[in-house]
Structure formats: structure tokens, C-alpha cells
Backbone as CSV, one residue per row, in Angstrom:
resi,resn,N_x,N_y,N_z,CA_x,CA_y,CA_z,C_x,C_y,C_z
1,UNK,91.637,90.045,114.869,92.094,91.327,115.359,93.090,91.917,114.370
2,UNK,93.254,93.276,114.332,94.035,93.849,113.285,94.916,94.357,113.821
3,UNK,96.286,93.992,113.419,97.972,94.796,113.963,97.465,96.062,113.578
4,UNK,97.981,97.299,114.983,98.643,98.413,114.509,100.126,98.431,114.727
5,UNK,100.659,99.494,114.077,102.168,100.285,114.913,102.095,100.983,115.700
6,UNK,102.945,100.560,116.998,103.227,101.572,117.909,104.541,101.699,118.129
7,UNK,105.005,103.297,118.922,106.069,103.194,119.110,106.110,103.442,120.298
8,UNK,107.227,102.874,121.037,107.104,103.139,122.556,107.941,103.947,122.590
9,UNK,107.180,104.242,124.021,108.194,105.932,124.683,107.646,106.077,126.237
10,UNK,107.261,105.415,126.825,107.079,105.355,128.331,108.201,104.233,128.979
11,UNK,108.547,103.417,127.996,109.527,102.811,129.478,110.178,101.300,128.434
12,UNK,110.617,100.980,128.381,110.962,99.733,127.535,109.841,98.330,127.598
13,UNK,109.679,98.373,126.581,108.386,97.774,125.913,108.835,96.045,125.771
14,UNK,108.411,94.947,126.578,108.421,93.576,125.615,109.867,93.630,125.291
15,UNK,110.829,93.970,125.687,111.868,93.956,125.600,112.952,94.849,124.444
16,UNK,111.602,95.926,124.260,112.479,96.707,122.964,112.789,97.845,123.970
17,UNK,113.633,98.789,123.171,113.809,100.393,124.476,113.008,101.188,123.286
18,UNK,113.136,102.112,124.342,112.078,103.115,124.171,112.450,103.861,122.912
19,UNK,111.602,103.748,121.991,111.643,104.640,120.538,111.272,103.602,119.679
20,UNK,111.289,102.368,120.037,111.254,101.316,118.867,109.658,101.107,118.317
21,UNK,109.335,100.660,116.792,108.254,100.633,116.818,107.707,99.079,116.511
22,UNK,107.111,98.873,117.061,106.723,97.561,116.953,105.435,97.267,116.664
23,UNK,104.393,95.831,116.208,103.300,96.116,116.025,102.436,95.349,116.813
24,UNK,101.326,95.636,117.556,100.347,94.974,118.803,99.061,95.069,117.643
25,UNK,98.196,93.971,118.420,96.769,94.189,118.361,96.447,95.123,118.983
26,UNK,94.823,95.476,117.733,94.261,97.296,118.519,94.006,97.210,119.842
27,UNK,93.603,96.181,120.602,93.335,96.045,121.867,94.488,96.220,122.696
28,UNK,95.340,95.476,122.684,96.794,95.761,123.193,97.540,97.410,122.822
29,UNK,97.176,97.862,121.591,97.721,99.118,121.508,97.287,99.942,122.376
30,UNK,95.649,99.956,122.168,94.721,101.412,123.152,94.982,100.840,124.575
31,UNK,95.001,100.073,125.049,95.471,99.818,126.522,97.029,100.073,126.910
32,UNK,97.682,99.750,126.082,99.075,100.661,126.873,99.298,101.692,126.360
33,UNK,98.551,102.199,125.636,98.422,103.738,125.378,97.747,104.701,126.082
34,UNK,97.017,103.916,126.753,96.110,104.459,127.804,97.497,104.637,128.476
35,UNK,97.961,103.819,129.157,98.715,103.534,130.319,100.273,104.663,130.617
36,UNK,100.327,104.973,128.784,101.635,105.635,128.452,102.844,105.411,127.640
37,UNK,102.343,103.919,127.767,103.439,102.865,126.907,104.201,103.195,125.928
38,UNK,103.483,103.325,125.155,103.202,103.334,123.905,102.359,104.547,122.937
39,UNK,102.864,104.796,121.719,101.920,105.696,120.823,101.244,104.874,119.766
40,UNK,100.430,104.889,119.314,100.279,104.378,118.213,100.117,105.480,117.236
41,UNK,100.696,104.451,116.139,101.232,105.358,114.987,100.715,105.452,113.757
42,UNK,100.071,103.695,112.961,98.906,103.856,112.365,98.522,102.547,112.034
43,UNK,97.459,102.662,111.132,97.730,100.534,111.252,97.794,100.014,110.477
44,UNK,97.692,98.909,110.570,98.891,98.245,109.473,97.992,97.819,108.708
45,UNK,98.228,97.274,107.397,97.586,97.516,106.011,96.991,95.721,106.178
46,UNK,96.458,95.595,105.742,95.867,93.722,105.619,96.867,93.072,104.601
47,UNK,97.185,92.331,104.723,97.689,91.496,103.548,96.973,91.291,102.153
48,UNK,97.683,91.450,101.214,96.857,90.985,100.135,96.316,89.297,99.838
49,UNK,95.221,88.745,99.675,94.682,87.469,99.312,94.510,87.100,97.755
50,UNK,94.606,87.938,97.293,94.338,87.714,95.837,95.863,87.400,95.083
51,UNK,95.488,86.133,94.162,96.949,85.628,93.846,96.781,85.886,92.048
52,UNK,97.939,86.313,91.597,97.764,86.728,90.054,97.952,85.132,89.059
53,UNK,97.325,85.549,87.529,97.484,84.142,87.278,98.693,83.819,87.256
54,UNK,98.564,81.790,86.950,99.779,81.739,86.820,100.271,81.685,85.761
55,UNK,101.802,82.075,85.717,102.290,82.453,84.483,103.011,81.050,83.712
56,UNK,102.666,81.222,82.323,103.389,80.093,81.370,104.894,79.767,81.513
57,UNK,105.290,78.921,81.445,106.889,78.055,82.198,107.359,78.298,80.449
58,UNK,108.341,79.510,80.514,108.836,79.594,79.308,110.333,78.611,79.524
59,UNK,110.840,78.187,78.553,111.907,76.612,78.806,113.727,78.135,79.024
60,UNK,114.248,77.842,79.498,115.450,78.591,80.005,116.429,78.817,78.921
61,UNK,116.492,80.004,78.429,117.808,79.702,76.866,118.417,79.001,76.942
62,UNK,119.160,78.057,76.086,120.634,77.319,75.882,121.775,78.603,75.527
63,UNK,122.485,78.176,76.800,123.896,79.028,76.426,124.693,78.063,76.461
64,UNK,125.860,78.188,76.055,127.071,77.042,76.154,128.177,78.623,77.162
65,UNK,128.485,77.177,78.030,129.340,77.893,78.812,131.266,78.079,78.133
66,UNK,131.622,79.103,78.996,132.726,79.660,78.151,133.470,79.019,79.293
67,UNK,134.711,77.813,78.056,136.114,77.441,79.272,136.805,78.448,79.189
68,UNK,137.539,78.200,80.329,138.790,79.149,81.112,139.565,78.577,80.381
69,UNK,140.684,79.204,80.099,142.277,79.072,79.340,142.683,78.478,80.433
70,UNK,144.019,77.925,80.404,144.655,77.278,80.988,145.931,77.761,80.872
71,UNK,147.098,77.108,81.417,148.321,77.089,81.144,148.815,76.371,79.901
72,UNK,148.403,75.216,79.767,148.243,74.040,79.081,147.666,74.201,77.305
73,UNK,146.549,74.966,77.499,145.689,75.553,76.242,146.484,76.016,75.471
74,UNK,146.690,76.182,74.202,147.524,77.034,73.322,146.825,77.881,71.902
């Protein structure tokens, strides 16, 4: 089943108040939209599945870290 967004505006929703938008299955949307519940607003995009290659493990610069002066230091 595919999430849409809806926003409710008939009465406090699943425990959100009214204006919030939250996201239901299309079945769950068109039924309390029927009802008043809810608007739906549009739907939600699929996730992407496709993974990019993977990238070469370049090794981390050498820095030498900088001491703090002291009291002591001169």
C-alpha cells in the first residue's frame, strides 16, 4: 500500500489536533475523507532503491595537532 498526506480538519485525528498533517495508507486516507476527517493532500513519493557505487576509502590527511601554551611554556 502507498502512504499519502493528509491533513486533518474534522476533529482530532490519532491523537494529533486538527491542522496537523500526517501520513495514512490510500485506503485509510479515502475513508476518513469520506467521513470528514481528514484532507488529503498528495502522496508521498516511494523511496529510492537504487544505491550509488561505492566510493574508494581515500586514507584521512596527517595533521599534527597544535599544543596549547601553558603557563609553564616559555
Amino acid at each position: 500500500m502507498t502512504n499519502v498526506k493528509v491533513k486533518t480538519v474534522g476533529a482530532i485525528f490519532n491523537g494529533q489536533p486538527i491542522g496537523s498533517t500526517i501520513e495514512l495508507t490510500q485506503a485509510e486516507a479515502e475513508h476518513y475523507a469520506a467521513l470528514g476527517y481528514v484532507e488529503i493532500l498528495a502522496q508521498a513519493k516511494a523511496a529510492k532503491t537504487t544505491e550509488s557505487a561505492p566510493k574508494a576509502d581515500k586514507p584521512a590527511p596527517k595533521t599534527t595537532a597544535a599544543r596549547k601554551k601553558t603557563k609553564d611554556d616559555k
